[in-house]
C-alpha positions as CSV (number, residue, x, y, z in Angstrom):
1,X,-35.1,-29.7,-20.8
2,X,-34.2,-31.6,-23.9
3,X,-31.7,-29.8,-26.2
4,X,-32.8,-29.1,-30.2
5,X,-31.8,-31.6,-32.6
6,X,-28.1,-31.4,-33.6
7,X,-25.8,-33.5,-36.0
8,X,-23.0,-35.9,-34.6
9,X,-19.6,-36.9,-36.2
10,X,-17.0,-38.9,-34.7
11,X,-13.7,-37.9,-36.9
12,X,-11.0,-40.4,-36.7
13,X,-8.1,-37.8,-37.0
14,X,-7.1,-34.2,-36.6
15,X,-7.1,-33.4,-40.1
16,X,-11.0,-35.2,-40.8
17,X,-12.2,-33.1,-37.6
18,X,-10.6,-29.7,-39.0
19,X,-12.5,-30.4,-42.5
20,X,-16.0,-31.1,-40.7
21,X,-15.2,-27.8,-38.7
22,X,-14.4,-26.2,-41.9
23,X,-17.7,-27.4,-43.6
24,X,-19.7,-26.4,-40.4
25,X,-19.7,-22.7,-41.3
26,X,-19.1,-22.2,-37.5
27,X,-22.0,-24.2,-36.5
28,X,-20.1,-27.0,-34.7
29,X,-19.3,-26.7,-31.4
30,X,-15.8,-29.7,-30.4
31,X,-17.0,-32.2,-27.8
32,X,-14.2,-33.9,-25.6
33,X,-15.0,-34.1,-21.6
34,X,-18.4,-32.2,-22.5
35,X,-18.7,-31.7,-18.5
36,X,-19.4,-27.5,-19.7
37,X,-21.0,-28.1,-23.0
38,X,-23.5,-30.8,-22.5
39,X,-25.4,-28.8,-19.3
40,X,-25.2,-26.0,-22.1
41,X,-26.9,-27.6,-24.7
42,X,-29.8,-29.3,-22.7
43,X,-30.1,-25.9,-21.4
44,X,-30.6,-24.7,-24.5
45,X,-27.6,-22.0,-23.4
46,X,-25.9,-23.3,-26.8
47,X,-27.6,-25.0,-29.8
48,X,-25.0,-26.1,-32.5
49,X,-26.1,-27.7,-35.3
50,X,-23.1,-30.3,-35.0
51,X,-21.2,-32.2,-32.3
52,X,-17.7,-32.6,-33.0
53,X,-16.8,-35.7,-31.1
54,X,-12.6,-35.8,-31.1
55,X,-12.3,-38.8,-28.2
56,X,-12.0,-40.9,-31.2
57,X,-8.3,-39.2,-32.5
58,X,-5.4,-41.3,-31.4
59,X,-2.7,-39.0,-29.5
60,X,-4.6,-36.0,-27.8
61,X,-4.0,-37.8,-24.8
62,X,-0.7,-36.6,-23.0
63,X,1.6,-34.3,-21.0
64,X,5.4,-33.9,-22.5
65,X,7.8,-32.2,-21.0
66,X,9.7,-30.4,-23.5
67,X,13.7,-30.0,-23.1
68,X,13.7,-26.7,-22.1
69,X,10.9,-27.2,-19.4
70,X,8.1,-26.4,-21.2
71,X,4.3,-28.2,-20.6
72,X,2.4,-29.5,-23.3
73,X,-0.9,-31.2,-22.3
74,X,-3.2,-32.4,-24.8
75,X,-6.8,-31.8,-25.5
76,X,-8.1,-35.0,-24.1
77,X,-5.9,-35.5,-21.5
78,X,-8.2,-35.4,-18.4
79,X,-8.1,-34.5,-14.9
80,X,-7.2,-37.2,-13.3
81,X,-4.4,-37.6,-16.1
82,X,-2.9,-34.5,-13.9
83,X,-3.3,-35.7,-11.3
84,X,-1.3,-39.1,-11.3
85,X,1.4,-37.6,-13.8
86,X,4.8,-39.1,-12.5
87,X,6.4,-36.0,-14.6
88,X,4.3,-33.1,-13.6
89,X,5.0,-32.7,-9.9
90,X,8.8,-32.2,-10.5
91,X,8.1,-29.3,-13.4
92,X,4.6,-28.1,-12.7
93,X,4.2,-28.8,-8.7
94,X,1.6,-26.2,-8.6
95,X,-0.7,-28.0,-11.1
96,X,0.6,-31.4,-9.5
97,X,-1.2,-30.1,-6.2
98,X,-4.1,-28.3,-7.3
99,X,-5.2,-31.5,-9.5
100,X,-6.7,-33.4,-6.8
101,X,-9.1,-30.3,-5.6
102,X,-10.8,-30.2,-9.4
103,X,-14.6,-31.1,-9.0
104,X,-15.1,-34.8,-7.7
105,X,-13.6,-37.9,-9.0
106,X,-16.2,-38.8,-11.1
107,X,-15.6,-35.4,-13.2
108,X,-11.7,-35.8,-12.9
109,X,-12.2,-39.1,-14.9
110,X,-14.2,-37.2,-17.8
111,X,-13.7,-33.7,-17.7
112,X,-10.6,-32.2,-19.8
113,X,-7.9,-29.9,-18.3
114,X,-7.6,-28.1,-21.5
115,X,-11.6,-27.8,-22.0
116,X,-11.7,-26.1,-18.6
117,X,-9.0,-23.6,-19.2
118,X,-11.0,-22.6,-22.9
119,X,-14.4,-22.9,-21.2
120,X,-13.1,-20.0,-18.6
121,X,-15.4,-20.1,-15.9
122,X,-14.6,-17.9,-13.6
123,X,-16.1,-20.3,-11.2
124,X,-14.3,-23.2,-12.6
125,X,-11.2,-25.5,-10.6
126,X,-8.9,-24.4,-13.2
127,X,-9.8,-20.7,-14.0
């Protein structure tokens, strides 16, 4: 099935993609791994009238470790990001482990660790 016709804009940084999300009226759905949302919208399960593309927006891309222990991992930063962190098996060795059993390789290079946690399938890797 083909999905309906929908706008596309590529913002270069966090503040241009908050102000086409603003504009949107809640139209716009935020595309970064798209493995949930593009089988959605062929399916015609979701129909925005706006792609948000943010794989443009330099510095989405990580995992710190802040000083006290805390995680922070970024909205693009993919699967396999996880999975070959250097830092993340000493302070996360659950997530360390579990990365390599996410999907297939081929999803693990697209897919986004924080798009599967929002996305909350229950039948998802991550959920």
């Amino acid at each position: 099935m083909y999905p309906s016709r929908f706008g596309y804009e590529s913002p270069k940084t966090v503040e241009e993609a908050i102000a086409i999300l603003d504009r949107s009226g809640g139209e716009a759905k935020i595309l970064a791994g798209g493995q949930s949302l593009i089988p959605m919208v062929k399916l015609r399960f979701a129909a925005p009238e706006l792609l948000v593309d943010i794989n443009n927006i330099e510095g989405l891309r990580y995992i710190n470790v802040d000083k006290d222990g805390s995680v922070r991992i970024g909205a693009l930063t993919r699967h396999e990001d996880l999975e070959f962190s250097d830092v993340l098996p000493t302070v996360q060795p659950v997530l360390a482990a579990a990365a390599h059993l996410v999907a297939d390789p081929i999803v693990r290079t697209r897919g986004t660790f924080v798009g599967s946690v929002c996305h909350a399938d229950p039948q998802g890797d991550w959920a």
